[in-house]
TORKOL-4160 file (C-alpha; in steps of 0.2 Angstrom, whole numbers, padded with zeros to 4 digits, m for minus):
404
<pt num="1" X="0109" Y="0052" Z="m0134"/>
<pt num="2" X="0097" Y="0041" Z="m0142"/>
<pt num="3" X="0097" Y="0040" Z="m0159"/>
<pt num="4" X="0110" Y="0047" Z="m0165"/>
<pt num="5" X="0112" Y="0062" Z="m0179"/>
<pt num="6" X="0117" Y="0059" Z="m0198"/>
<pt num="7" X="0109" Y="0043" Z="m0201"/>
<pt num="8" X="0110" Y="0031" Z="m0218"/>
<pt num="9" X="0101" Y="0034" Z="m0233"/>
<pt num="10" X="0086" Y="0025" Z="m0236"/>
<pt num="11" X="0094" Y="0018" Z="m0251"/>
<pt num="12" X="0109" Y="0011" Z="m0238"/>
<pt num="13" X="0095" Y="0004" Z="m0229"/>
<pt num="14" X="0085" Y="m0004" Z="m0240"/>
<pt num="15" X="0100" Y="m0013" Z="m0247"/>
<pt num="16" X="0105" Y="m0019" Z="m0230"/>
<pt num="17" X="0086" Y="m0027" Z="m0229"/>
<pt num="18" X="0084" Y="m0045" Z="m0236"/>
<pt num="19" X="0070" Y="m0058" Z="m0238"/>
<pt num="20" X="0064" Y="m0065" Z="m0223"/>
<pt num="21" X="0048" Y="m0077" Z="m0226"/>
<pt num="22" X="0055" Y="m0088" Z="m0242"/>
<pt num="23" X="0057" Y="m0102" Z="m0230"/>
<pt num="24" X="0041" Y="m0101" Z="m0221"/>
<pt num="25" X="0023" Y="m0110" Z="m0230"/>
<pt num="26" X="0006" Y="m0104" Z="m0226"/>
<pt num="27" X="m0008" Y="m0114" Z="m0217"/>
<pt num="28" X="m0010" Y="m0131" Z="m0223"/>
<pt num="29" X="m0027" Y="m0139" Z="m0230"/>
<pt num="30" X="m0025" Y="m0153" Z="m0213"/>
<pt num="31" X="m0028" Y="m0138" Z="m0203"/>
<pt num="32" X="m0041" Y="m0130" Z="m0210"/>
<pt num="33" X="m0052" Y="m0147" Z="m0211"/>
<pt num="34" X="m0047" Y="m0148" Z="m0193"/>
<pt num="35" X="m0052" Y="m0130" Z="m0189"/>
<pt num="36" X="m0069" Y="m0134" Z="m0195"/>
<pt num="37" X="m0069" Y="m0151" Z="m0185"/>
<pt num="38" X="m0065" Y="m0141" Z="m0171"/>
<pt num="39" X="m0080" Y="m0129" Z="m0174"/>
<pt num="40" X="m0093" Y="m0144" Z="m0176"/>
<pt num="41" X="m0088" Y="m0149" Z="m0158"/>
<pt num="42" X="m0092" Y="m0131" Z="m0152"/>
<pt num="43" X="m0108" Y="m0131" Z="m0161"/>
<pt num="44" X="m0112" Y="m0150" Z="m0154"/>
<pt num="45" X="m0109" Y="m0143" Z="m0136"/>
<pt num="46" X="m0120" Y="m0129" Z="m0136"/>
<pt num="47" X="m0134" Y="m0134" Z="m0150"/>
<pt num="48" X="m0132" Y="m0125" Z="m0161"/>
<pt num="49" X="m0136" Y="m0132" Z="m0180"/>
<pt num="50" X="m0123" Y="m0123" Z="m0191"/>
<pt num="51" X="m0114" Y="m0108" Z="m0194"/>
<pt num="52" X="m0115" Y="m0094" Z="m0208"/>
<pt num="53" X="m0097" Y="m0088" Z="m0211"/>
<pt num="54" X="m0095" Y="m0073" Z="m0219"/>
<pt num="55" X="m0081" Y="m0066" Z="m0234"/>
<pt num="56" X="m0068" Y="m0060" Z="m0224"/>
<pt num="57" X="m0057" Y="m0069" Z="m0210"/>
<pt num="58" X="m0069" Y="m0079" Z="m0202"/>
<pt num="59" X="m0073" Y="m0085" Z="m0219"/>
<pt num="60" X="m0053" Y="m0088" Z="m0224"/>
<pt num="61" X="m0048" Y="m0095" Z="m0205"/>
<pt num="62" X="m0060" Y="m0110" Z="m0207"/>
<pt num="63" X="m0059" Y="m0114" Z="m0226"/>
<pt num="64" X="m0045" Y="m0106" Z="m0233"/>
<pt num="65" X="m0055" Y="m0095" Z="m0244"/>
<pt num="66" X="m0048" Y="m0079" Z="m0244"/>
<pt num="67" X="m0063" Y="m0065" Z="m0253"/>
<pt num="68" X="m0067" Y="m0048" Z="m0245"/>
<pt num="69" X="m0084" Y="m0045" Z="m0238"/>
<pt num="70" X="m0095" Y="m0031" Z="m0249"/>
<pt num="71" X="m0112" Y="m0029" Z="m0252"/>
<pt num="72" X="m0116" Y="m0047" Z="m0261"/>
<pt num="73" X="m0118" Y="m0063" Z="m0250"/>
<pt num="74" X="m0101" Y="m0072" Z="m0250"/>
<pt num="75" X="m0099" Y="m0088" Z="m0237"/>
<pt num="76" X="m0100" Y="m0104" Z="m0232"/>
<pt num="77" X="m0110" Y="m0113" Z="m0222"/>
<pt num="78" X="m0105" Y="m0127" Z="m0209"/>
<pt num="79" X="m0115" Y="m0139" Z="m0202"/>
<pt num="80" X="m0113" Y="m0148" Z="m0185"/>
<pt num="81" X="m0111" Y="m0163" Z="m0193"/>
<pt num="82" X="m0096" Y="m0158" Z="m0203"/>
<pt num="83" X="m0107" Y="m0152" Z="m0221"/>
<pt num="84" X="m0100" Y="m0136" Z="m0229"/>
<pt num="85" X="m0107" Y="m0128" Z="m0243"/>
<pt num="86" X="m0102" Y="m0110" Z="m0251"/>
<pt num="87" X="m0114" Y="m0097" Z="m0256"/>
<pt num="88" X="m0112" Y="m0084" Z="m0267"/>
<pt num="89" X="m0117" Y="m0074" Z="m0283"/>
<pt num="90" X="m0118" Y="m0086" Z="m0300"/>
<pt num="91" X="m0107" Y="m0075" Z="m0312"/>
<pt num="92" X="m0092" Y="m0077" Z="m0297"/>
<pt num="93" X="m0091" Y="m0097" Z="m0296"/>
<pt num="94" X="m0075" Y="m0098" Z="m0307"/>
<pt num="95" X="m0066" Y="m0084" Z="m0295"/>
<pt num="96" X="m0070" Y="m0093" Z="m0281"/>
<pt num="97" X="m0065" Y="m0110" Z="m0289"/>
<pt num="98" X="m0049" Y="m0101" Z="m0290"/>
<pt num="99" X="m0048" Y="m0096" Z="m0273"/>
<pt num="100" X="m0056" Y="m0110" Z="m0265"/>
<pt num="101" X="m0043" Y="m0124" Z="m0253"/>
<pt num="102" X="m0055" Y="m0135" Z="m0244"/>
<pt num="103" X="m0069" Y="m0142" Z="m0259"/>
<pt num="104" X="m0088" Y="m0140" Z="m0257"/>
<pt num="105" X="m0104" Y="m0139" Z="m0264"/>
<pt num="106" X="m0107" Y="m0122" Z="m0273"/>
<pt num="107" X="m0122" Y="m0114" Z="m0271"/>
<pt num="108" X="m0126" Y="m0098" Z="m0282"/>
<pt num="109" X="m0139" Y="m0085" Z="m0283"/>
<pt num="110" X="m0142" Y="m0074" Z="m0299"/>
<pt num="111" X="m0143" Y="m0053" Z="m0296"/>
<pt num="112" X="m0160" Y="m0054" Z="m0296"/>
<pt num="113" X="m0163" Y="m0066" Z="m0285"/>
<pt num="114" X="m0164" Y="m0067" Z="m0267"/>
<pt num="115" X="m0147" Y="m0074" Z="m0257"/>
<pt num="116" X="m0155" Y="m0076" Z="m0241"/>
<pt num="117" X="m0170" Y="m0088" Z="m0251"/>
<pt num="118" X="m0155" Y="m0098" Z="m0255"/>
<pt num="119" X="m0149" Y="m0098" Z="m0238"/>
<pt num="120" X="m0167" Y="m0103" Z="m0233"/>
<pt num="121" X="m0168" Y="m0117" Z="m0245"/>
<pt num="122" X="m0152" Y="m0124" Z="m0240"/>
<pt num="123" X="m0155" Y="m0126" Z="m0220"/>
<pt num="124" X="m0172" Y="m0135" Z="m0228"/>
<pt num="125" X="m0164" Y="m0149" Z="m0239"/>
<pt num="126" X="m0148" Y="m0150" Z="m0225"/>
<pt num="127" X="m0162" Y="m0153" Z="m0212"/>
<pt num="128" X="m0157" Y="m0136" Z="m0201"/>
<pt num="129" X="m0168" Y="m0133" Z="m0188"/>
<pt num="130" X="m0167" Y="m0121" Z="m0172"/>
<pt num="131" X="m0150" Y="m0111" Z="m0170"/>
<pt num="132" X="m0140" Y="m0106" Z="m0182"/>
<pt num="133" X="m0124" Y="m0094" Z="m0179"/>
<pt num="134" X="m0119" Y="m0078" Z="m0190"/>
<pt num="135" X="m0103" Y="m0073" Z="m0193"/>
<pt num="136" X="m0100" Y="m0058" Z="m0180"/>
<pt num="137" X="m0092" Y="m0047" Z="m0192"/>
<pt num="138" X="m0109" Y="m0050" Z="m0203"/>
<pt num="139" X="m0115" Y="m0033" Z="m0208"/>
<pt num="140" X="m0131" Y="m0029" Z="m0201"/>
<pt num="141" X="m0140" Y="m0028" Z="m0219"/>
<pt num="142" X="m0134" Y="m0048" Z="m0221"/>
<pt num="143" X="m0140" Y="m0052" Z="m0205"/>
<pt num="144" X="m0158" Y="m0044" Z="m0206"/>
<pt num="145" X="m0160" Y="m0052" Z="m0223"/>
<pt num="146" X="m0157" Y="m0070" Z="m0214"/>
<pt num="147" X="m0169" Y="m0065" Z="m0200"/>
<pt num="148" X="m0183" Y="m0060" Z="m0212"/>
<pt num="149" X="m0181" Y="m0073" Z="m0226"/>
<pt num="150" X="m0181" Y="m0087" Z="m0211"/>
<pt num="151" X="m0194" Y="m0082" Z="m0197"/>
<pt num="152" X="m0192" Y="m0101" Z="m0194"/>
<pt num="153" X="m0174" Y="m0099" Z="m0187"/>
<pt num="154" X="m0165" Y="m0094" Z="m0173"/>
<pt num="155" X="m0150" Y="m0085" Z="m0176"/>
<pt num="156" X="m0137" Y="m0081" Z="m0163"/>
<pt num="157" X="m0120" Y="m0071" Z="m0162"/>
<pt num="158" X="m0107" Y="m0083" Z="m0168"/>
<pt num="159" X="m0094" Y="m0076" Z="m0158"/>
<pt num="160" X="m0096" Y="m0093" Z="m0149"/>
<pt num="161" X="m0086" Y="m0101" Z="m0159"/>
<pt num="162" X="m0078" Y="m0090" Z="m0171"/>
<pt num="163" X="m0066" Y="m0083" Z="m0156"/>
<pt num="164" X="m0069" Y="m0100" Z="m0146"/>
<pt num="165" X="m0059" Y="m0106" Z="m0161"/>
<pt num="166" X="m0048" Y="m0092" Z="m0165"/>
<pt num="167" X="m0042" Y="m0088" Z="m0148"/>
<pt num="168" X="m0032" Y="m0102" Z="m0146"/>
<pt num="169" X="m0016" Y="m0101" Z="m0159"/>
<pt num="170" X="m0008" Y="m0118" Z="m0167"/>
<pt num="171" X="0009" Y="m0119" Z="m0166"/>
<pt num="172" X="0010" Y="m0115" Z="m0185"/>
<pt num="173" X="0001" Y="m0099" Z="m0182"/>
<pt num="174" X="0014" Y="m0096" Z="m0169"/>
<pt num="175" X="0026" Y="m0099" Z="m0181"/>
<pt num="176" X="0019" Y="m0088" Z="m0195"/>
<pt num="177" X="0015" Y="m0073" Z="m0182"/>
<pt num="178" X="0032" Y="m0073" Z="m0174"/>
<pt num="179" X="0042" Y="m0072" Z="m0191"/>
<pt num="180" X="0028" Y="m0058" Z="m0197"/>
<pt num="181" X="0035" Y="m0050" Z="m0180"/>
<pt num="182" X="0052" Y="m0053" Z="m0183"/>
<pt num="183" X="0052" Y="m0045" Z="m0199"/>
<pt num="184" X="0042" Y="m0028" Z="m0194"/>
<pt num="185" X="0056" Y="m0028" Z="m0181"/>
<pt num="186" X="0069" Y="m0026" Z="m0193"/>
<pt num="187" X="0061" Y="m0013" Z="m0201"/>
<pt num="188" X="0058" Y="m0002" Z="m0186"/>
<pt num="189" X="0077" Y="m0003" Z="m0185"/>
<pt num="190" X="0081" Y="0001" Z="m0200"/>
<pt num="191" X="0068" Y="0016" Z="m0201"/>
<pt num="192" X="0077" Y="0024" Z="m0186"/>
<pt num="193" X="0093" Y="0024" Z="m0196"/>
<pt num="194" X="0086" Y="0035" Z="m0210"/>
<pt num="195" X="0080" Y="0048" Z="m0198"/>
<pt num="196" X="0088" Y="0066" Z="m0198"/>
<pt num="197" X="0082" Y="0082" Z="m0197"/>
<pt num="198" X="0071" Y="0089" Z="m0211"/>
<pt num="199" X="0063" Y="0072" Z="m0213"/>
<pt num="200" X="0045" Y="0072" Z="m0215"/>
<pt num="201" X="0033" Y="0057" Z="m0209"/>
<pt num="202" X="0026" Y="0055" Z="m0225"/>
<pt num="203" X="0045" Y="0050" Z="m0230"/>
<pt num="204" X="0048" Y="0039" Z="m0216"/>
<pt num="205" X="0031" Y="0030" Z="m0220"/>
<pt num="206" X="0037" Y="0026" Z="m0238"/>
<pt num="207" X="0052" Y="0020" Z="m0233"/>
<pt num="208" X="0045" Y="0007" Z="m0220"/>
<pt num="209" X="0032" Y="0002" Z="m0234"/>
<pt num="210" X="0046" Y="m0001" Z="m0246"/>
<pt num="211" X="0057" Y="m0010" Z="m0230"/>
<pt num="212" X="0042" Y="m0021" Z="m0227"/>
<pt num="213" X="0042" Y="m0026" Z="m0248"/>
<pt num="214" X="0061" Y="m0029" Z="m0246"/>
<pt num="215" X="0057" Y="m0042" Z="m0230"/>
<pt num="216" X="0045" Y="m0053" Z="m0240"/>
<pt num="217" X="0030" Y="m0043" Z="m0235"/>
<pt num="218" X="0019" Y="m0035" Z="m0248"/>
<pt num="219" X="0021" Y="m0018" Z="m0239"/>
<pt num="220" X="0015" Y="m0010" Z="m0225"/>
<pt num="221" X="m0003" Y="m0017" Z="m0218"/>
<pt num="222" X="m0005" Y="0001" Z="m0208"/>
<pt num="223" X="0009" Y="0014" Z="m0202"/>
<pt num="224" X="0008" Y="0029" Z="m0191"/>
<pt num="225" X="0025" Y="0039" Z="m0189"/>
<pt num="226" X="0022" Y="0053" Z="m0177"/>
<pt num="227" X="0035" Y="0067" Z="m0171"/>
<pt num="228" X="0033" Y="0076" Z="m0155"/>
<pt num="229" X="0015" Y="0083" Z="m0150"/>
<pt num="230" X="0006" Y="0073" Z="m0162"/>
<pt num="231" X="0014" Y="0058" Z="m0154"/>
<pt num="232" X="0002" Y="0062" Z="m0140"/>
<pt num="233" X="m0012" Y="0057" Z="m0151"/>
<pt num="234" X="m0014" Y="0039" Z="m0150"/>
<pt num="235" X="m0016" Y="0034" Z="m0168"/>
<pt num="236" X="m0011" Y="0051" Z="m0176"/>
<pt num="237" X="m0014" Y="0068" Z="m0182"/>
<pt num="238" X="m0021" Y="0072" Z="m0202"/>
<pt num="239" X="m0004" Y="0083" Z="m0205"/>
<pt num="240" X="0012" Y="0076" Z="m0207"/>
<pt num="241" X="0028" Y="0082" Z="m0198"/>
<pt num="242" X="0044" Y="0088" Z="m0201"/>
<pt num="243" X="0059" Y="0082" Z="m0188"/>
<pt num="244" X="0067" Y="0094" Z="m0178"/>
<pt num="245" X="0083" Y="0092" Z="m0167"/>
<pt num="246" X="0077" Y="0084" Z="m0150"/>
<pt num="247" X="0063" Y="0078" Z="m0158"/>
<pt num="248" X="0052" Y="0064" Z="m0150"/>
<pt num="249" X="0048" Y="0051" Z="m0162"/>
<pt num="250" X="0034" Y="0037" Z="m0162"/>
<pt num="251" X="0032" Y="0023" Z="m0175"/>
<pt num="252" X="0018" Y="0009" Z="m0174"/>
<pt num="253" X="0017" Y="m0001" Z="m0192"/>
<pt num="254" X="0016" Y="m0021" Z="m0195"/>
<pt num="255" X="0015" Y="m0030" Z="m0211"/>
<pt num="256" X="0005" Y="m0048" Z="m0216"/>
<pt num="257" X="0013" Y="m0065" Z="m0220"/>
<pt num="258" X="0001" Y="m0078" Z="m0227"/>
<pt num="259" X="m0015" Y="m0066" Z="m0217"/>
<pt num="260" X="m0005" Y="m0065" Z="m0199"/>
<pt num="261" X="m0002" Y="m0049" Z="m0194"/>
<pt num="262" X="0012" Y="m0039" Z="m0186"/>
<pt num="263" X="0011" Y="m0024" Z="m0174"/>
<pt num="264" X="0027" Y="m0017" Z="m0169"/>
<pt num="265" X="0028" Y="0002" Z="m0159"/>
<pt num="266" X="0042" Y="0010" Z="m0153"/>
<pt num="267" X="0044" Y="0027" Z="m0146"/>
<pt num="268" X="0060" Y="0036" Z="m0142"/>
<pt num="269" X="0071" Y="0054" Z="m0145"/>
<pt num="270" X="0080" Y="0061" Z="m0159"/>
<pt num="271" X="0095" Y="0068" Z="m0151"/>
<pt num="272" X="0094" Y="0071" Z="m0132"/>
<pt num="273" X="0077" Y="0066" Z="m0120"/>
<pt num="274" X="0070" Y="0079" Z="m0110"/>
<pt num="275" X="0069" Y="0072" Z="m0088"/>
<pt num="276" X="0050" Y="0072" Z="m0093"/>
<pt num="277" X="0052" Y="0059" Z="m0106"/>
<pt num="278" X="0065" Y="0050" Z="m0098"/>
<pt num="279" X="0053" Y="0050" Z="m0083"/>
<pt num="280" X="0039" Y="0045" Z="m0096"/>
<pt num="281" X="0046" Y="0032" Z="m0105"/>
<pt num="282" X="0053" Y="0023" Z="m0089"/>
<pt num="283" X="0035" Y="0021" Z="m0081"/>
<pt num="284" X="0030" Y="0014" Z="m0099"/>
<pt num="285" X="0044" Y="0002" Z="m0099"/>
<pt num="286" X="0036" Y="m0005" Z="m0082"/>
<pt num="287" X="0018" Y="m0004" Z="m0085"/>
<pt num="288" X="0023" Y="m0015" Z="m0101"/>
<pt num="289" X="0034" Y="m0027" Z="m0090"/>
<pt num="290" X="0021" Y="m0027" Z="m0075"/>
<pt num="291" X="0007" Y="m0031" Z="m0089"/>
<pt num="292" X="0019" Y="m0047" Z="m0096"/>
<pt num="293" X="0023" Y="m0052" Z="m0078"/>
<pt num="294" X="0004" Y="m0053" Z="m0075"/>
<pt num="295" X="m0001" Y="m0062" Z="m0089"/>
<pt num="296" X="m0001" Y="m0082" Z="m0083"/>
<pt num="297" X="m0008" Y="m0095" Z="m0085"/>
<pt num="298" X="m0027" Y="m0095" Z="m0079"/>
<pt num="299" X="m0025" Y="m0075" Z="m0073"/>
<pt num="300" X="m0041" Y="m0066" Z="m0083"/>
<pt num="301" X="m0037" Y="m0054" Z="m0097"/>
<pt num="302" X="m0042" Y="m0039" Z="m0086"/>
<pt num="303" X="m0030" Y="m0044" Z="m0072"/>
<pt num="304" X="m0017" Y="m0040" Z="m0086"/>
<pt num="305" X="m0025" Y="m0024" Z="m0088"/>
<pt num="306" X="m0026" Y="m0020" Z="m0071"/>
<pt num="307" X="m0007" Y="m0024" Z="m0066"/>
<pt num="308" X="m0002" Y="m0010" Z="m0080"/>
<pt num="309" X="m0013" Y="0005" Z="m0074"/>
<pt num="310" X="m0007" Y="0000" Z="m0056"/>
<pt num="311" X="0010" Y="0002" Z="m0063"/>
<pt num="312" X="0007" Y="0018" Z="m0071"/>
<pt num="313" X="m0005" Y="0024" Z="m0054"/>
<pt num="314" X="0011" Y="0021" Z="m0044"/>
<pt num="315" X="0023" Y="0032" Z="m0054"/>
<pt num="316" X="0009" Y="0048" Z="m0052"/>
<pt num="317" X="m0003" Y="0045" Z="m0069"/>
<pt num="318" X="m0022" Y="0042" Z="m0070"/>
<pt num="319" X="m0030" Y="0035" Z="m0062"/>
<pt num="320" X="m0039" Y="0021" Z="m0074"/>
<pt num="321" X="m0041" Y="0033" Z="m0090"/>
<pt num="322" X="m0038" Y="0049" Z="m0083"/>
<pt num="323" X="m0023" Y="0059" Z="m0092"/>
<pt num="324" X="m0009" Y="0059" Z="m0090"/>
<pt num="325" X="m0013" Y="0041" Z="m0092"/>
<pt num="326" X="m0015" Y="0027" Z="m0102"/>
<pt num="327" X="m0032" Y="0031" Z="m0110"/>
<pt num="328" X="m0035" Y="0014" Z="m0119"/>
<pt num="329" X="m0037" Y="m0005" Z="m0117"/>
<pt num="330" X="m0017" Y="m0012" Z="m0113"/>
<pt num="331" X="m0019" Y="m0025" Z="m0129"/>
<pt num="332" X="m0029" Y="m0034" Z="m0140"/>
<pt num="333" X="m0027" Y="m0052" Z="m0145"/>
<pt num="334" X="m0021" Y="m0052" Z="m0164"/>
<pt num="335" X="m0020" Y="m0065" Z="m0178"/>
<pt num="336" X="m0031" Y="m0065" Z="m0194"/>
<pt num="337" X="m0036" Y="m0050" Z="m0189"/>
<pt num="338" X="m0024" Y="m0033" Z="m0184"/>
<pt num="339" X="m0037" Y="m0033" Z="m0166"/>
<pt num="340" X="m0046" Y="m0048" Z="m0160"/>
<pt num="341" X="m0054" Y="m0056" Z="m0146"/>
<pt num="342" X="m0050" Y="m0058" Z="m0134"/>
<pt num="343" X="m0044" Y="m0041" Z="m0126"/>
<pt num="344" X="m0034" Y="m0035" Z="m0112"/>
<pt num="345" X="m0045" Y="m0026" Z="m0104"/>
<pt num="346" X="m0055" Y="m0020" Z="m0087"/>
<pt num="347" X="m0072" Y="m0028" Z="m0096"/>
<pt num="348" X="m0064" Y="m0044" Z="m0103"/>
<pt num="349" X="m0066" Y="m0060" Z="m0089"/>
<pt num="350" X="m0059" Y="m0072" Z="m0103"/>
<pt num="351" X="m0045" Y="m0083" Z="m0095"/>
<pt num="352" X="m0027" Y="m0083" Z="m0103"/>
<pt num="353" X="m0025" Y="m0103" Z="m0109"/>
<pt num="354" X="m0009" Y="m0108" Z="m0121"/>
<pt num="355" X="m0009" Y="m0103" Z="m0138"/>
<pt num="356" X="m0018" Y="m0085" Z="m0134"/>
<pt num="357" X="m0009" Y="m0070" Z="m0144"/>
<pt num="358" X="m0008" Y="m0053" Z="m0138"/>
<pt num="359" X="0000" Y="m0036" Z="m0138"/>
<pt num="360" X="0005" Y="m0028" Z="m0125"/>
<pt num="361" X="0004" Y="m0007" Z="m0127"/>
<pt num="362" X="m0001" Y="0003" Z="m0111"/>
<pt num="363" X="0001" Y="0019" Z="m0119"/>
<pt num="364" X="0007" Y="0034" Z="m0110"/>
<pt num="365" X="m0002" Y="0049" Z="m0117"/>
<pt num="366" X="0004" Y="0068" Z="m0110"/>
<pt num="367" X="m0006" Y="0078" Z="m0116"/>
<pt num="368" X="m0001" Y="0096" Z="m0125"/>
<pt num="369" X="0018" Y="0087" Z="m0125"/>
<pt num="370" X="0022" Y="0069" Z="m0132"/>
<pt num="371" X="0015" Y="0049" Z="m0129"/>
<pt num="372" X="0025" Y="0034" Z="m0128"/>
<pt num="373" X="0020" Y="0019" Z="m0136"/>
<pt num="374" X="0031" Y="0002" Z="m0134"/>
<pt num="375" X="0021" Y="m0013" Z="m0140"/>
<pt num="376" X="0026" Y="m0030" Z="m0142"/>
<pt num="377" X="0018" Y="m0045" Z="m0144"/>
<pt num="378" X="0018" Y="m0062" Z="m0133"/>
<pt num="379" X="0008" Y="m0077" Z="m0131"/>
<pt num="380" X="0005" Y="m0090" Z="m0119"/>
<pt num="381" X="0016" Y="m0103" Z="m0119"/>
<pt num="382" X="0013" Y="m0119" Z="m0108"/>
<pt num="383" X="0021" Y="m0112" Z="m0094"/>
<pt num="384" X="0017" Y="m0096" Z="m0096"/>
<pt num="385" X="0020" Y="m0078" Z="m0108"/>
<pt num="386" X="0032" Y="m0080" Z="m0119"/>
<pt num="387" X="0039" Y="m0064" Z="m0130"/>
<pt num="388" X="0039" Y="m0062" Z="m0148"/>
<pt num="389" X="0050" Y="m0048" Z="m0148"/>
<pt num="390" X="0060" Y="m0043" Z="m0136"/>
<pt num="391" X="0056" Y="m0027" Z="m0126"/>
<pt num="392" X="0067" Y="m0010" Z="m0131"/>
<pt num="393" X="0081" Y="m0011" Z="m0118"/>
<pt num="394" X="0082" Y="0006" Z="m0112"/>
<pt num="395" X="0077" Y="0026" Z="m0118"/>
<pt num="396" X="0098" Y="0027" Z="m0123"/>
<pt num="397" X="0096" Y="0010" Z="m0133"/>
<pt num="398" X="0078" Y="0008" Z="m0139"/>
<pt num="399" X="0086" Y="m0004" Z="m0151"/>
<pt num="400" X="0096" Y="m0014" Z="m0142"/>
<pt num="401" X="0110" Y="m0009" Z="m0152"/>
<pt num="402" X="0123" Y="m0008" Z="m0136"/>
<pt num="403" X="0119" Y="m0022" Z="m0129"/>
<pt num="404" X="0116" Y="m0034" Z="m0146"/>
């Protein structure tokens, strides 16, 4: 038996949930300036005049600016010397005022005028010449209007020191991530104590948004609560479900503190596991071991990749994608952003260095039956992967309850 039959109320369980983040601060201005100290270095190394950073987490990492990216030209641009200057429309100067952390010189452009002319006559009166980098996650529209306003330019991926920067977690980062961790934690708990027969998914996913608001979290950043065949489908099914006795259950949902994310999944039985998910969820449990045993210091992100579908390839599934199988990446780095660079995967040479973040989810999928998902987070510590969370013991005690 797994989890057990006639669970708590959600209201029991709710209560049971306290605050978890009132003790923990954001980001500082210090690190911020020192990110973008960090990015001139980058920039110096490789030639490359300045960097456009556009409204969204790129924009928010490296200035503390926190604005969503739309169809109007919102960002900053940083110079290789240390110079940053915002753009945006006029009529939004006192928002971003508001928002604004690290102070600059504003730049604004009226609806009728043209942003990537602005942009053009800034890199003239800073003296920009040659390179210039472009946000990555820049839509295409933003970029083209760059490239045609200023045929004098060469623009390049930013990547280069976006992720160079990002990558590499400070130990506050660590700090916020691991309590963002700790709390989605608590709420998978609690989750599997409301469950019981008749349940819907759409129920359960209220709850965990509510249990996320009751941990400090504003609710749920994503949540996909899947009963048995549609837990074969990695991120979901459009119908929700109903739980039945002996039902197989798979939850994956994280939260944000101060921007850093959570990413929690744990798959287990309602009642009594079949020999086929027992089998299942064993050869998961190893591949995600095998992946955190092979993740060390200077081994390459696809190495880590590699050791879990060898795991799973010994125990009968794949082989490489093939279903049964694990039919996606192992895990993504994560940190701003719900999946960042860099990636556990076959394609991904990047080597793991201290302060890198990363889930760890080689996904079991059998088709026309279930899937098991157990993800947790680690990062690289100086000698070596450290855990976020710890691992789900066993298919009996997914929660550790018995052991606790």
């Amino acid at each position: 038996m797994t989890i057990g039959v006639g669970g708590s109320s959600a209201s029991e369980q709710l209560a049971a949930l306290s605050n978890m983040c009132s003790d923990i601060s954001g980001i500082s201005k210090a690190e911020y300036q020192q990110r973008q100290q960090r990015a001139c270095e980058l920039m110096q190394q490789q030639g490359i005049s300045a960097i456009y950073l556009n409204a969204g987490t790129n924009l928010y990492y490296f200035t503390g600016l926190k604005w969503s990216a739309s169809e109007r030209m919102v960002g900053a641009l940083l110079s290789a010397d240390g110079q940053l200057h915002y753009i945006a429309p006029y009529f939004e100067q006192d928002s971003l005022n508001d928002f604004m952390l690290v102070d600059a010189p504003f730049h604004g452009w009226h609806e009728h005028q043209s942003p990537y002319q602005l942009f053009s006559t800034l890199c003239s009166d800073l003296k920009l010449k040659g390179t210039i980098a472009v946000d990555p996650s820049a839509a295409f529209f933003l970029v083209d209007g760059l490239i045609k306003a200023n045929p004098e330019l060469n623009f390049v991926n930013g990547d280069v020191v976006t992720q160079a920067c990002r990558a590499i977690k400070s130990a506050a980062e660590i700090a916020l991530l691991q309590r963002a961790k700790d709390m989605t934690l608590a709420v998978q708990k609690a989750a599997a104590k409301i469950l019981r027969p008749g349940i819907s998914t759409s129920e359960v996913t209220e709850f965990i948004h509510q249990a996320h608001q009751k941990v400090g979290a504003s609710g749920s950043s994503f949540c996909i609560v899947l009963f048995g065949l549609a837990s074969s489908f990695p991120h979901g099914v459009k119908e929700p479900q109903i739980l039945q006795e002996n039902d197989w259950v798979l939850i994956d949902t994280g939260c944000l503190l101060h921007g850093y994310n959570s990413d929690i999944t744990r798959s287990y039985a309602y009642g009594e596991a079949t020999e086929q998910q027992r089998k299942a969820w064993q050869s998961e449990h190893k591949a995600q071991q095998a992946a955190f045993n092979a993740a060390q210091l200077g081994a390459s992100c696809a190495s880590v990749d590699a050791a879990a579908r060898q795991s799973l390839e010994a125990d009968g599934y794949g082989p490489e994608y093939a279903l049964p199988g694990l039919p996606h990446r192992t895990g993504h780095g994560c940190g701003l952003d719900i999946h960042e660079g860099p990636y556990l995967v076959a394609s991904d040479e990047t080597l793991l260095a201290p302060g890198m973040v990363f889930s760890n989810e080689p996904m079991l999928v059998i088709p026309e039956h279930f899937g098991v998902r157990l993800e947790d987070h680690f990062y690289i510590g100086e000698s070596g992967p450290v855990w976020f969370t710890q691992p789900s013991p066993s298919i009996d005690d997914p929660f550790g309850y018995q052991t606790a």
